[in-house]
C-alpha positions as CSV (number, residue, x, y, z in Angstrom):
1,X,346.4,86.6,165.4
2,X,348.3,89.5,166.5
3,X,351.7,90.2,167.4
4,X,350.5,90.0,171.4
5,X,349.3,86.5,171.2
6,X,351.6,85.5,168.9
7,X,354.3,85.9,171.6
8,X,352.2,84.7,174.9
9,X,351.8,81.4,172.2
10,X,355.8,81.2,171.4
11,X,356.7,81.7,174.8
12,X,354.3,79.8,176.8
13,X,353.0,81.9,178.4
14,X,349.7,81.2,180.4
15,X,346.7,84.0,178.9
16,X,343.2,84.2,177.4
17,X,341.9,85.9,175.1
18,X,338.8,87.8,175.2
19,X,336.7,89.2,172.1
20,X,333.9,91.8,172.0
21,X,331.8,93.8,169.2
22,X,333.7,96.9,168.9
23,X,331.7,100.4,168.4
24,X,333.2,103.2,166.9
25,X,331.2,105.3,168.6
26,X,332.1,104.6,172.3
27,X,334.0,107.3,173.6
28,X,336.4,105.0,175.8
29,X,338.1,102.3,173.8
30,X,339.2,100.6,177.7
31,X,335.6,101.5,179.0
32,X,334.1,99.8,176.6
33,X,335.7,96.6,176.7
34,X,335.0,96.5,180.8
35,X,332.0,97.1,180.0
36,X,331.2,94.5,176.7
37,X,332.9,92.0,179.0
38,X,331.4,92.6,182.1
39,X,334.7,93.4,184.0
40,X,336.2,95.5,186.5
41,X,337.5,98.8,185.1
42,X,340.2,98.3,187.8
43,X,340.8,95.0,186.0
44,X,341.2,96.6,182.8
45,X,344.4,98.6,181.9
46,X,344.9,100.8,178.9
47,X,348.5,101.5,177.0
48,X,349.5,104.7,177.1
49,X,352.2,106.2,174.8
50,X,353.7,109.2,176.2
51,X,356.9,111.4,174.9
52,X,359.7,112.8,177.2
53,X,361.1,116.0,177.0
54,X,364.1,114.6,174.9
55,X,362.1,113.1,172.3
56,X,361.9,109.4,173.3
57,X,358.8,107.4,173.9
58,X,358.0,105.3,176.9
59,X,354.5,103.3,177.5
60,X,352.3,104.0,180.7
61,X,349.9,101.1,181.5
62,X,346.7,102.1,184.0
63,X,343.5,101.3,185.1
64,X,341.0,102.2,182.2
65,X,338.8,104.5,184.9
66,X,342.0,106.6,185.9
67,X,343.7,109.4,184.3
68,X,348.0,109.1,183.5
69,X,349.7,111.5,185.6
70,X,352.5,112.9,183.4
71,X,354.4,114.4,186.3
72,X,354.1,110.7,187.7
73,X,355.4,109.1,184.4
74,X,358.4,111.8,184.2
75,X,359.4,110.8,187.7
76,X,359.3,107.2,187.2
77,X,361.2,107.6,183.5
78,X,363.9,110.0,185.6
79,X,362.2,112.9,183.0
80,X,361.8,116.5,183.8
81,X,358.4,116.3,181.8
82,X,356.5,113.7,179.8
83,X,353.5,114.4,177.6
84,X,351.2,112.3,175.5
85,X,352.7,111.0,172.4
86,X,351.5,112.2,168.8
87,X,349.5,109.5,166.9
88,X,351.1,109.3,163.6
89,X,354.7,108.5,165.9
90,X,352.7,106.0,168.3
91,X,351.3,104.2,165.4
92,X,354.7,104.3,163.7
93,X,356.7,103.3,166.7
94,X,354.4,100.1,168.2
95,X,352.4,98.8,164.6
96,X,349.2,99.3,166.5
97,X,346.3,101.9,166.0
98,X,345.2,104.3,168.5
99,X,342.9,102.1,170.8
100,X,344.5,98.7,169.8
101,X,348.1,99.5,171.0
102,X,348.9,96.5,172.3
103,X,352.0,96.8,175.5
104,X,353.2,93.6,174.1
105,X,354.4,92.9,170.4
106,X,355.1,96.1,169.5
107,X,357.8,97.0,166.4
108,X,360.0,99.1,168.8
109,X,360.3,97.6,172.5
110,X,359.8,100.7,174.5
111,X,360.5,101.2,178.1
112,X,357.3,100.2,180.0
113,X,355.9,101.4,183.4
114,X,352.9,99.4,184.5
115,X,350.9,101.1,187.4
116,X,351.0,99.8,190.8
117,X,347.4,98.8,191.2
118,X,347.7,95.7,188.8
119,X,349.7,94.0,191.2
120,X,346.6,93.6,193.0
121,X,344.9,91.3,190.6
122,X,346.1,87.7,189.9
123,X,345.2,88.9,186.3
124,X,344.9,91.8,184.1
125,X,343.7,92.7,180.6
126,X,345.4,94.5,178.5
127,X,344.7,95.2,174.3
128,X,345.8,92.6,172.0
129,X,346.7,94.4,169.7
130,X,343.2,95.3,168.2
131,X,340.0,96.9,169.0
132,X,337.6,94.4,170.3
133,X,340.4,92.4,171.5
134,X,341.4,92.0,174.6
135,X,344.8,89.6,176.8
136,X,344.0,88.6,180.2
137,X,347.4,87.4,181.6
138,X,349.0,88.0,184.8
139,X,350.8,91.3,185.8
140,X,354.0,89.2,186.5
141,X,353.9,87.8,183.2
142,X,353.3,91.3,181.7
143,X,356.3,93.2,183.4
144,X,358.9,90.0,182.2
145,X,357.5,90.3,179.1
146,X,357.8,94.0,178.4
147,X,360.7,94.4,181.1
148,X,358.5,96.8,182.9
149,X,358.8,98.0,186.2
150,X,355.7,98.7,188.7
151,X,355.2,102.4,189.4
152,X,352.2,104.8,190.7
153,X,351.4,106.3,187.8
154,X,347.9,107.9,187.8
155,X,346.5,111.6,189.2
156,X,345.5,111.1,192.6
């Protein structure tokens, strides 16, 4: 188990979870589990861990087929600029690696902005906190859980 399902088990929370055969080759960690698990890629959201201009971290949850607008995230953090965070201090800061960042679980509880799109689904997936690991839980139960707000966060 991982941190993520460890706390959609303590708190009750109604998810599944869905497993695939990871390769380390794939160049897109959130591709390839849309693809392994024949989903939409609108379906599937990615965690994102950017930095603001003064040094603290925020998470950006999109679609895996978009890119993260950083002027977006800036605006909906009330940043001047936002950029992507570096690994070693992502790692650090959540307890997950780089394509297993989970948006729940994580060491430090980070201010979370979930794109708006997922309010479209009656469920998302989101990492559980491992490669080849996926949550499928509602985008209600995602933003209580990580006291997110909704936001438009990807380049247009």
């Amino acid at each position: 188990m991982t941190p993520a399902i460890n706390i959609l088990k303590k708190k009750k929370i109604s998810h599944q979870v869905h497993s695939y055969s990871h390769d380390g080759d794939h160049p897109s960690y959130g591709l390839e589990a849309a693809e392994k698990l024949g989903l939409n890629p609108e379906q599937v959201f990615k965690t994102l861990v950017a930095e603001l201009g003064d040094g603290s971290l925020v998470v950006a949850i999109i679609p895996v087929n978009q890119m993260l607008s950083m002027k977006l995230l800036a605006k909906a953090a009330g940043a001047k600029k936002a950029a992507m965070a570096d690994k070693g201090k992502v790692e650090k800061t959540t307890g997950y690696v780089l394509g297993g960042v989970s948006p729940l679980g994580q060491k430090k509880q980070l201010q979370t902005f979930v794109d708006t799109t997922a309010g479209s689904f009656a469920t998302i997936h989101v990492s559980a906190g491992k490669r080849g690991l996926e949550i499928e839980l509602s985008p209600n139960d995602l933003l209580k859980l990580t006291r997110g707000s909704l936001a438009a966060l990807c380049q247009v």
